[in-house]
Backbone as a printed PyTorch tensor [residue, N CA C, xyz], in Angstrom:
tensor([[[ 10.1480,   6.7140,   8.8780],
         [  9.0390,   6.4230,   8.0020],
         [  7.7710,   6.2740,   8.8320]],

        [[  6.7870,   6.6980,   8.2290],
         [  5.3670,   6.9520,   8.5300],
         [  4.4400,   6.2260,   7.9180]],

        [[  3.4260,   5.7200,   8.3790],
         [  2.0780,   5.2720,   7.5680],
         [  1.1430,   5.9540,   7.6080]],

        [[  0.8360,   6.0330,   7.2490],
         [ -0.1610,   7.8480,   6.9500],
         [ -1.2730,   7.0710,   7.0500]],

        [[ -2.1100,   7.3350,   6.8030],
         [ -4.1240,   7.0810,   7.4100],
         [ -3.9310,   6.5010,   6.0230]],

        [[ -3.7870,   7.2610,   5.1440],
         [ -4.0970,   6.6730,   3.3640],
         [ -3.8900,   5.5940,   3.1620]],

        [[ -2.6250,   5.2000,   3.7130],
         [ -2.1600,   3.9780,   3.3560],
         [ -2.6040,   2.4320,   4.5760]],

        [[ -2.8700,   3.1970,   5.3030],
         [ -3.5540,   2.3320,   6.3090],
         [ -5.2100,   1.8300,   5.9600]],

        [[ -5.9050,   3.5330,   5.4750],
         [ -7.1260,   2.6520,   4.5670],
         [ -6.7730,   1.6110,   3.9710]],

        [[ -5.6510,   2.1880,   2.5680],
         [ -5.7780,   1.3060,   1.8350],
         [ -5.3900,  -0.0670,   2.2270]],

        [[ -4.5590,  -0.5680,   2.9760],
         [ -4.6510,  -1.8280,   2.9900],
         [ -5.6510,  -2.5490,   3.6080]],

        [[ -7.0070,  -1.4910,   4.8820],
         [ -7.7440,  -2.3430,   5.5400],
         [ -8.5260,  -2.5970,   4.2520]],

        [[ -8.4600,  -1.6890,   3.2870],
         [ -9.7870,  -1.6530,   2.0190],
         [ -8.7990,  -3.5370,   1.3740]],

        [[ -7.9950,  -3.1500,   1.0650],
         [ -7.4510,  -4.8250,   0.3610],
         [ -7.3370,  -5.8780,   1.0720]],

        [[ -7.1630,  -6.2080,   2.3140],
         [ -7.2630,  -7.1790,   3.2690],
         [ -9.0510,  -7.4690,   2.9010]],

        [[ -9.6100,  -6.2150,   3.1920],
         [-11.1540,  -6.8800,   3.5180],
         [-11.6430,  -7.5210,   1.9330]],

        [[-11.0770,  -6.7900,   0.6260],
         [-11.1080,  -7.7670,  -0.4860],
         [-10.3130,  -8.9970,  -0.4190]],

        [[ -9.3210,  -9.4690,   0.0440],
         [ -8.7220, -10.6970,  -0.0330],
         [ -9.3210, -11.7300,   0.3290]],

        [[-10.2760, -11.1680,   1.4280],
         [-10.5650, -11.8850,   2.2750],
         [-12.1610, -12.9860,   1.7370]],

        [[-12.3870, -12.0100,   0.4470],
         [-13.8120, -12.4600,  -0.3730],
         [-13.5000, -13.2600,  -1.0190]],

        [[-14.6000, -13.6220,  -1.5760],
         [-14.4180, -14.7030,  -2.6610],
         [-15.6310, -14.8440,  -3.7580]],

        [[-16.1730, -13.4430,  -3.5120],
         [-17.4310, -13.3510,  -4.1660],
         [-17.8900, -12.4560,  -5.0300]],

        [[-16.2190, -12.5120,  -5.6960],
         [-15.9520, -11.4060,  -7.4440],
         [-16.0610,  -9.8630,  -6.8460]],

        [[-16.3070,  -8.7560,  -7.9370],
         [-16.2820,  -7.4370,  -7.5450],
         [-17.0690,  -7.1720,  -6.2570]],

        [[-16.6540,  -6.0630,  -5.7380],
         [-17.1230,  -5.5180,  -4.5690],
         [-16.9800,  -3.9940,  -4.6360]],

        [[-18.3430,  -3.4800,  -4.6080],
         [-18.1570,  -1.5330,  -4.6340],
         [-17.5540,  -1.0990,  -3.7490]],

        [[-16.8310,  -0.2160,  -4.0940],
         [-16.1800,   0.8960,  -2.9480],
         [-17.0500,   1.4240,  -2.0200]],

        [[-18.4070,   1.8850,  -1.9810],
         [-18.6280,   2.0050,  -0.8050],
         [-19.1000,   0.8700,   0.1780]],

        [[-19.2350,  -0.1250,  -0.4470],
         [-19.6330,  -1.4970,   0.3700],
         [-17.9550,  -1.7420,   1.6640]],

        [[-16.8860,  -1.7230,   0.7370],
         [-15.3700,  -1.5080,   1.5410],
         [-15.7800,  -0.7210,   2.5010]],

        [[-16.0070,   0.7060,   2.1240],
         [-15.2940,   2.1170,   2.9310],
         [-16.3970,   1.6590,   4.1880]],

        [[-17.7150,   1.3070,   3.8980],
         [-18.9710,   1.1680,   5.0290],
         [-18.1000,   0.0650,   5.8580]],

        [[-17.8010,  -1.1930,   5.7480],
         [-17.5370,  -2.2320,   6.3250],
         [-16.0770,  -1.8690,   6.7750]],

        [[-14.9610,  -0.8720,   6.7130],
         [-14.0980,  -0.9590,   7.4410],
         [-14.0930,   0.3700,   7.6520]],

        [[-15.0930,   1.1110,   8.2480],
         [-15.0780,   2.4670,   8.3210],
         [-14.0230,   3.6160,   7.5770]],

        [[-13.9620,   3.5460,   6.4820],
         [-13.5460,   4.3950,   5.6580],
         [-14.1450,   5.3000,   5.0880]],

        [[-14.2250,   6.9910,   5.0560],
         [-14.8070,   7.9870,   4.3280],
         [-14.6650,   7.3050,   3.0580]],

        [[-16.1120,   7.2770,   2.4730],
         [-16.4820,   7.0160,   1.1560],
         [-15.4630,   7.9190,   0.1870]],

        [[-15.3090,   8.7200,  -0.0050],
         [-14.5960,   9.8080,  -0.1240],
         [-13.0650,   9.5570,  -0.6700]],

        [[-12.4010,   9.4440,   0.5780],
         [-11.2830,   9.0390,   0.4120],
         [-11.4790,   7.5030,   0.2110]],

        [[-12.1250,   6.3820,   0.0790],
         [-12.2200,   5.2090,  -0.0390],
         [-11.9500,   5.5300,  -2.4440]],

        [[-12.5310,   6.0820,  -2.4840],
         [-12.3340,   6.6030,  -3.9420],
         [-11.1590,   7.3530,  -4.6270]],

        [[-10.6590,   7.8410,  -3.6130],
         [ -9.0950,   8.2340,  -4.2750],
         [ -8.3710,   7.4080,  -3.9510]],

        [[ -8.3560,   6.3500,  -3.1340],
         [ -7.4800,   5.6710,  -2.3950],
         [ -7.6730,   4.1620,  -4.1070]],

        [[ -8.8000,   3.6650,  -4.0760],
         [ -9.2840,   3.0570,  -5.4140],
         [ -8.3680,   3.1340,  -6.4870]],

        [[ -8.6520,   4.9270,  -6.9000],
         [ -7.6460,   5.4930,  -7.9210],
         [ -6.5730,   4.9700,  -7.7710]],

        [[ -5.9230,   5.1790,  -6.8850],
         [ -4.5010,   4.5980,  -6.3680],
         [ -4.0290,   3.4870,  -6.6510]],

        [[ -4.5480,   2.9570,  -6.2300],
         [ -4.5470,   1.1020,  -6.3000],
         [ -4.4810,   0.5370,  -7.2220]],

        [[ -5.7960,   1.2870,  -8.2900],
         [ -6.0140,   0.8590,  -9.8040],
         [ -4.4550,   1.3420, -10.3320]],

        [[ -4.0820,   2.4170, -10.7410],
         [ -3.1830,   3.1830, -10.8260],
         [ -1.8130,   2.2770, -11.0850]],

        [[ -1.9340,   1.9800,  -9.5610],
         [ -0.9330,   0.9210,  -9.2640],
         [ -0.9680,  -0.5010,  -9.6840]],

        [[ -1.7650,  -1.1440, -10.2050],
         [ -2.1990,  -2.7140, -10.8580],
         [ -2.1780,  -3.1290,  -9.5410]],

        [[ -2.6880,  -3.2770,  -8.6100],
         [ -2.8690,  -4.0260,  -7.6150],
         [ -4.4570,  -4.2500,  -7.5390]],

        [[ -5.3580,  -3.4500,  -7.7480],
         [ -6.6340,  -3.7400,  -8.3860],
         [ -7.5100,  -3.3310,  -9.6650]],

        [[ -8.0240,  -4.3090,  -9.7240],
         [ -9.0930,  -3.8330, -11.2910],
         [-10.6050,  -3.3780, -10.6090]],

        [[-10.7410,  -2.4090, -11.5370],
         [-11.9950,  -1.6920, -11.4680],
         [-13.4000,  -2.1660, -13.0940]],

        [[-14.2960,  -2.1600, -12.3030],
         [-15.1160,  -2.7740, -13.4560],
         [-16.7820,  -1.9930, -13.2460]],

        [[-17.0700,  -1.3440, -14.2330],
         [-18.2830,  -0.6310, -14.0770],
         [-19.4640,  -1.9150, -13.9190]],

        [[-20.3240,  -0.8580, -13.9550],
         [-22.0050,  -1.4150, -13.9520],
         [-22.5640,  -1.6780, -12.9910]],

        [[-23.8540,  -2.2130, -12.4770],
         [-24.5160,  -2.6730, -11.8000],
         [-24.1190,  -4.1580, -10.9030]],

        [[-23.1860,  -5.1100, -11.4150],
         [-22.4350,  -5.9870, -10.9760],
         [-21.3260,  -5.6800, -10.6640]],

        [[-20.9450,  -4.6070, -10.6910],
         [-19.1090,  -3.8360, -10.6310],
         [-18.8240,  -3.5880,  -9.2880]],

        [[-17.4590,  -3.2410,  -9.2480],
         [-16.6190,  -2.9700,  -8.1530],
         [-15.3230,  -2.9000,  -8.4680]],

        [[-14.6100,  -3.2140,  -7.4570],
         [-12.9900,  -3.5980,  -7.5310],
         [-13.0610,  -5.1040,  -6.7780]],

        [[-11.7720,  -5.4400,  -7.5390],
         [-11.2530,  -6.9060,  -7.2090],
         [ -9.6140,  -6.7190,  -7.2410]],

        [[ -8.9010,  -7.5730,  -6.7300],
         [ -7.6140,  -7.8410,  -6.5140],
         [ -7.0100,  -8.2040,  -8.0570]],

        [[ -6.3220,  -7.7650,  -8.4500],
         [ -5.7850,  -7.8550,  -9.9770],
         [ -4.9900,  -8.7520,  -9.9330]],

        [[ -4.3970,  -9.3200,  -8.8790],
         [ -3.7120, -11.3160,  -8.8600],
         [ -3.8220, -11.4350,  -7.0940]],

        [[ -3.9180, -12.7270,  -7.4840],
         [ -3.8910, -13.5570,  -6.0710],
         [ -3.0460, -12.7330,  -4.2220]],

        [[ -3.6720, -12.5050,  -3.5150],
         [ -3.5230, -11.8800,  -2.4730],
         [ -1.9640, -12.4600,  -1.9990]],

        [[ -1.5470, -13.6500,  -2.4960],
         [ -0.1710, -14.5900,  -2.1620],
         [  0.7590, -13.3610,  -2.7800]],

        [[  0.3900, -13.0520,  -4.1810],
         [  1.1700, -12.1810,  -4.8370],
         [  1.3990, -10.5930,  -4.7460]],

        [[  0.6640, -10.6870,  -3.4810],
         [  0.5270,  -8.5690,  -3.5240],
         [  1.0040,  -8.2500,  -2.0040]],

        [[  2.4760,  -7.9290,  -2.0140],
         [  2.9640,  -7.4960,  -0.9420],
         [  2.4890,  -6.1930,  -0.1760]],

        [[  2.8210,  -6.1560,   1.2420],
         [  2.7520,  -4.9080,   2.1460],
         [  3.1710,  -3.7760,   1.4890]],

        [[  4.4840,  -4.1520,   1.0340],
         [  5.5400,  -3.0390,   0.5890],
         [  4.7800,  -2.7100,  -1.1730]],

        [[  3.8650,  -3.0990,  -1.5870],
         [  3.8350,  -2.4030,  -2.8160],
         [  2.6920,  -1.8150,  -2.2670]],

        [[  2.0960,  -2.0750,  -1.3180],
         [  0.6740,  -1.1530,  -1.2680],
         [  1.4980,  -0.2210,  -0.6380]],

        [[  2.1530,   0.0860,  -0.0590],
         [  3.3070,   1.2700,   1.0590],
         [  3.3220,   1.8680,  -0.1820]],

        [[  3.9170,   1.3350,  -0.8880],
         [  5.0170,   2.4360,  -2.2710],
         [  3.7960,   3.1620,  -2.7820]],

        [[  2.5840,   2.1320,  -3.4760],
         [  1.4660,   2.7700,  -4.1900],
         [  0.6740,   4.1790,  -3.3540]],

        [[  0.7350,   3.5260,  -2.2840],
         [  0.0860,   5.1150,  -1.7330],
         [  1.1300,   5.8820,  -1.1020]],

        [[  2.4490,   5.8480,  -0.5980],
         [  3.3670,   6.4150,  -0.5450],
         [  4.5710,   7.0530,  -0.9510]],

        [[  4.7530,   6.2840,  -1.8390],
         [  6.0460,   6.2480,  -2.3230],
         [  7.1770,   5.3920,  -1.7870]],

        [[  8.4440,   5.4740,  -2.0770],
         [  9.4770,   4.7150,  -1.9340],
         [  9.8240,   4.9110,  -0.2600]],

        [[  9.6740,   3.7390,   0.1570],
         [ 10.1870,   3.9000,   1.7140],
         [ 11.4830,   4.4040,   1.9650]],

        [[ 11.5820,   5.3620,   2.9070],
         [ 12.4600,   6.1340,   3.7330],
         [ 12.2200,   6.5810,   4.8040]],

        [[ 13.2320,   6.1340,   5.7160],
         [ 12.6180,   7.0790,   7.0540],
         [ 13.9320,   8.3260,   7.4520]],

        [[ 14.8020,   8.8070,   5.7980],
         [ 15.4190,  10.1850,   5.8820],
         [ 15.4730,  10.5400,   4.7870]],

        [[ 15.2160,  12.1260,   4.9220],
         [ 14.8390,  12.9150,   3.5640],
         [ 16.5370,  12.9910,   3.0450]],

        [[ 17.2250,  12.4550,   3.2620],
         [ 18.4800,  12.4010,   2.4550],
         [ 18.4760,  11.0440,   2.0060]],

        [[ 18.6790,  10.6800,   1.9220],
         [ 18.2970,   9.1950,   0.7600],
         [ 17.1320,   9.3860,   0.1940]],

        [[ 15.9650,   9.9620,   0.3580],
         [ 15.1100,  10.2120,  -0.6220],
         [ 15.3520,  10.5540,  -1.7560]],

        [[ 15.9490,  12.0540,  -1.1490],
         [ 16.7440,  13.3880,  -2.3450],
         [ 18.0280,  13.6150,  -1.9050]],

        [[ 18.6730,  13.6880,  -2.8670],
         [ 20.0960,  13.6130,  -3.2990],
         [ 20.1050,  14.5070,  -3.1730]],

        [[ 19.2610,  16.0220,  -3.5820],
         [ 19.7310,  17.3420,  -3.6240],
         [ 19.7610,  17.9940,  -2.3640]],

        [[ 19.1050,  17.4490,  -1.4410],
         [ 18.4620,  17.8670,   0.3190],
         [ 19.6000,  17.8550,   0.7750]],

        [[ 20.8730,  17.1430,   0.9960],
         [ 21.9030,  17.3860,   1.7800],
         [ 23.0650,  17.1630,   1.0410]],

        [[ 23.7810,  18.4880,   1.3680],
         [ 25.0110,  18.6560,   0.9020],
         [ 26.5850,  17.8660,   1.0810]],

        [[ 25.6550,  17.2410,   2.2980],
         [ 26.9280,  16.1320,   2.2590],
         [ 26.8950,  14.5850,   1.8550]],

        [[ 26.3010,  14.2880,   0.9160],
         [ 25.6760,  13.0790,   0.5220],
         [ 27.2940,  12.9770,   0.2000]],

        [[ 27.3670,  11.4100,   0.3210],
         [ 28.4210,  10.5130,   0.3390],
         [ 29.4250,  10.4350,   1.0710]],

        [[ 29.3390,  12.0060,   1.7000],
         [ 30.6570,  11.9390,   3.1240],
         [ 30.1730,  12.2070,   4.7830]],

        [[ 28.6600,  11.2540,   4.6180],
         [ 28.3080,  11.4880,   5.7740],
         [ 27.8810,   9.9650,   6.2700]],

        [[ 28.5120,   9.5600,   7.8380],
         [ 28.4450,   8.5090,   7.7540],
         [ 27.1480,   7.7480,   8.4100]],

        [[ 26.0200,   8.5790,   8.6710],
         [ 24.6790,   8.4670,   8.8410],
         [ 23.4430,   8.2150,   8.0860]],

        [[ 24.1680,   9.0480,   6.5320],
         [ 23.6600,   8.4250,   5.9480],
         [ 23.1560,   6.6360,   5.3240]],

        [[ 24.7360,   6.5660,   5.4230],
         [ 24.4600,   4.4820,   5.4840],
         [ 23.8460,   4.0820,   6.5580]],

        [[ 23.5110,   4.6250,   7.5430],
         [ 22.8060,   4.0280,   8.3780],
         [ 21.3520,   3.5830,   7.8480]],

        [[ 20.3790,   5.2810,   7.3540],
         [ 19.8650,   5.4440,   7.0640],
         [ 19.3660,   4.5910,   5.9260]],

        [[ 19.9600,   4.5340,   4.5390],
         [ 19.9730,   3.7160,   3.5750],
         [ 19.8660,   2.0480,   4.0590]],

        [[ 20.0160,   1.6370,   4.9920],
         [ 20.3190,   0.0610,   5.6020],
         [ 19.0200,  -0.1120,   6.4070]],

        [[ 19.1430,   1.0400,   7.0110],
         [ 17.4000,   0.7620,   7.7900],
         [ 16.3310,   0.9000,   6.3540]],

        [[ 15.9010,   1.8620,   5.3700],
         [ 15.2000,   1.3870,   4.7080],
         [ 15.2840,   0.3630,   3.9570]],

        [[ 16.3040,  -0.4040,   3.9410],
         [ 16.3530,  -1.8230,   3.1540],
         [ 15.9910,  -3.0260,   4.0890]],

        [[ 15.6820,  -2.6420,   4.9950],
         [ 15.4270,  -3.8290,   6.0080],
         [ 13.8470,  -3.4190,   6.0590]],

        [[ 13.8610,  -2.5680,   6.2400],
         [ 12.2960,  -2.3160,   6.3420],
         [ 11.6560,  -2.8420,   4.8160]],

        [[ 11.9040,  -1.9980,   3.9870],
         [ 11.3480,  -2.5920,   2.5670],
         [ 11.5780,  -4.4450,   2.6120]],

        [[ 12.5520,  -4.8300,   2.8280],
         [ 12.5790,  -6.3760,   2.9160],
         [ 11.6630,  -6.9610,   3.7630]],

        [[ 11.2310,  -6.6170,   4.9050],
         [ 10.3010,  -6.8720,   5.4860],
         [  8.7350,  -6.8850,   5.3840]],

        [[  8.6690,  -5.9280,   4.6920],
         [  7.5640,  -5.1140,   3.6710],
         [  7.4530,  -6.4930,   2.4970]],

        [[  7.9450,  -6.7610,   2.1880],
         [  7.9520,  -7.1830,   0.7490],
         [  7.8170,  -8.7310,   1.2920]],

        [[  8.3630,  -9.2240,   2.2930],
         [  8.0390, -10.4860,   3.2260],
         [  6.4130, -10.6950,   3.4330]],

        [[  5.2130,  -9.7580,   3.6330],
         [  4.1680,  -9.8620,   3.9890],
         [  3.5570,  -9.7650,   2.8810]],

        [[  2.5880, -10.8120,   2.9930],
         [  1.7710, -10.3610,   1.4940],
         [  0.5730, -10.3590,   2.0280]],

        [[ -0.8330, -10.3670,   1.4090],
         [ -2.1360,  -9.7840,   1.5320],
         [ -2.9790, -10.8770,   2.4320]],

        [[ -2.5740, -12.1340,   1.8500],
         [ -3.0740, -13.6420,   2.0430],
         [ -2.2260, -13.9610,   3.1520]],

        [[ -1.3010, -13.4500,   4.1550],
         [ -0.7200, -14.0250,   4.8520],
         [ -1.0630, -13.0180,   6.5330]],

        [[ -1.7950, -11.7380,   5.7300],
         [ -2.1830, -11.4100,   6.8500],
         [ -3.6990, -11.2200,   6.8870]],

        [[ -4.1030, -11.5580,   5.9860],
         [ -6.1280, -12.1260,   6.5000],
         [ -6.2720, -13.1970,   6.8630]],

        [[ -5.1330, -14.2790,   7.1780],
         [ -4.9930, -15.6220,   7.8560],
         [ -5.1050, -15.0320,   9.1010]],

        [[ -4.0490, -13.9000,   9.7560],
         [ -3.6160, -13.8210,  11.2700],
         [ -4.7590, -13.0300,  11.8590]],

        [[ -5.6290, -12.4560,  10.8880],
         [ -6.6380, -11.5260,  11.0640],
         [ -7.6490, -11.8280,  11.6230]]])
């Protein structure tokens, strides 16, 4: 398993909201302050919203904000939201990718490492790492 740039924005973009306390905040105010292409700072948004991990609010006072408390928004759901389901083998992903699903004994390996990882993932939440930050 990989963390791709996307998903690495996105969490510097939600750390640096957790870290406020001073209601909406525009996307390009984020993407400027943690060097993020404006650009992708806006699909990455999409994402997020997408995902209920933030609310989006028009107008002249608007931005995005954290849609519950930073205590409540794990590592592992911002991973999934811009990634998908953690794996670090395309056979536990897809069932159809290898022909020997169930009589291969690498596969459980495989399956055990992404459950430790996702558990770990799901151990960190938003508020626990703009403390160490």
């Amino acid at each position: 398993m990989e963390i791709t740039r996307r998903t690495d924005y996105a969490i510097r973009l939600l750390l640096d909201l957790a870290s406020r306390s001073d209601g909406p905040v525009s996307v390009r105010a984020l993407a400027a302050d943690q060097d993020v292409p404006y650009a992708f700072a806006r699909g990455i948004q999409r994402d997020l919203v997408s995902a209920g991990l933030v609310r989006s609010q028009r107008g002249a006072t608007g931005g995005i904000t954290l849609a519950r408390p930073a205590e409540r928004i794990s590592l592992l759901e911002v991973v999934e939201a811009m990634q998908g389901s953690i794996s670090c083998a395309v056979c536990v992903r897809d069932r159809e990718w290898c022909k020997r699903m169930g009589g291969c004994s690498v596969h459980q390996v495989w399956r055990g490492a992404d459950e430790l990882v996702a558990q770990y993932l799901a151990g960190k939440s938003l508020a626990q790492l703009v403390t160490t930050t």
